[in-house]
C-alpha angles and dihedrals in degrees: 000000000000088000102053085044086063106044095044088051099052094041080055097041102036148041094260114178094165147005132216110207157284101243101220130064104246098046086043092057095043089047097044085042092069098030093050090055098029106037115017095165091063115084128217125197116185097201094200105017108126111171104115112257101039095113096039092060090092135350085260108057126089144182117219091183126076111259129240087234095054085046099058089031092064103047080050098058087037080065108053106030099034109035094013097230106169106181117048133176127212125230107185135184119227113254143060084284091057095040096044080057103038094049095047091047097049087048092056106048100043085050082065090055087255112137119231084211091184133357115187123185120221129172127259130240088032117128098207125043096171098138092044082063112044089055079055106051084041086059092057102041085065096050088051095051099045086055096052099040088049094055092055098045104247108161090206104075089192096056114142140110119257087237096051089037096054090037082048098056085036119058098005112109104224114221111212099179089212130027124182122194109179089199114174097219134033095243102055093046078057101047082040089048092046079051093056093056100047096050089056108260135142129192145100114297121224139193147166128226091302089075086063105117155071092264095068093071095036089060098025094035117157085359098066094055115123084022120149129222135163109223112182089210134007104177085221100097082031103153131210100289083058094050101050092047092053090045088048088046100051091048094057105037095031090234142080112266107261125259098244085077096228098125094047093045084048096044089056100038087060089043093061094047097045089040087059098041089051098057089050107256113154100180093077100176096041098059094045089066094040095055103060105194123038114183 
């Protein structure tokens, strides 16, 4: 609501001929919301924003971050296409962040004929997810017997004995070709990860840019190699135009732009816009779509 205050008032008050932000997801919709039907000349770039229809809330809204929706969707067609993993589980943690991920994942990768055969949500920052796990090995087990008992013609799909049934759930190792743990910090993918192994399952594991960090191997360690995970940004491969942003930033703040990338997305949000005022364009929105990469 104070967003959208703001941004009404000085469209009102000044000569306004673009915004840059809000910063965070829901201002950014409300705000996007009023300026895509009010004032559609306007453009507005949210330099961090990454919930998924921001930007196709009006032909003048953008997003210069890299969505949730691209992030998940991209570790999902990695899957597919790339390592041809067909069956896939879901470990998803509880909140917007988890379910954003967990939705646009599971659309991927069934849009690319692959199966999510079990999501299960658990809850982050917990040591022990024993019970998470065992739903989800009961899950499989179910999968696995109606398989077989379907291959050998049983007409009962249920068909076990107690006693194979409890050894079974007990000492198998369930393989799960692909599982995806949209976790939101590194610590917690590697503590998550530690947990996959114990409870006796084998797969590929799979993440999204919370994974990004040294944490993850100092929980995960040895059991996070030949992990998966899609990262908008490293810094790593960062090329000259980086470079030269982080040398002129530190010079002028007296620090390293910071990891969470906010300085570095504002700073080239407000560089689209100033690049095109200065050589003169007055149709703002229409030569943002038109120019298709923007360093």
């Amino acid at each position: 609501v104070e967003a959208l205050r703001r941004a009404r008032q000085a469209v009102a008050q000044d000569s306004v001929v673009a915004i840059v932000g809000p910063l965070m997801s829901a201002p950014s919709a409300a705000v996007a919301a009023w300026l895509g039907s009010s004032h559609s000349k306007i453009p507005m770039l949210t330099p961090t924003a990454t919930d998924a229809g921001i930007s196709r809330m009006g032909p003048n809204i953008f997003q210069v971050n890299v969505s949730m929706d691209n992030l998940a969707s991209g570790i999902a067609r990695y899957s597919v296409e790339c390592l041809g993993i067909r069956e896939f589980a879901i470990l998803s943690p509880i909140g917007d962040f988890g379910t954003a991920m967990t939705q646009s994942f599971k659309r991927a990768v069934e849009s690319r004929g692959a199966a999510v055969v079990a999501v299960q949500e658990f809850e982050e920052g917990h040591p022990d997810y024993t019970t998470e796990f065992r739903k989800l090995r009961a899950v499989r087990f179910e999968q696995f017997l109606h398989r077989k008992n379907i291959a050998r013609g049983a007409k009962d799909l249920d068909a076990i004995s107690a006693k194979d049934r409890r050894s079974f759930l007990q000492d198998s190792v369930f393989k799960i070709p692909g599982i995806f743990i949209p976790s939101s910090s590194p610590s917690d993918a590697g503590l998550i990860a530690r947990q996959v192994a114990f409870h006796k399952f084998s797969g590929t594991l799979l993440g999204t840019s919370g994974w990004y960090g040294a944490d993850l191997i100092n929980e995960g360690k040895k059991l996070v190699e030949g992990s998966y995970f899609s990262v908008a940004f490293t810094g790593e491969d960062a090329d000259s135009a980086f470079e030269n942003f982080r040398s002129a930033y530190k010079s002028k703040w007296d620090e390293e732009p910071k990891a969470d990338k906010v300085s570095g997305l504002s700073y080239s949000a407000a560089d689209i816009v100033f690049s095109l005022l200065v050589s003169g364009e007055t149709n703002l929105v229409g030569k943002i779509h038109s120019q298709k990469n923007f360093q």
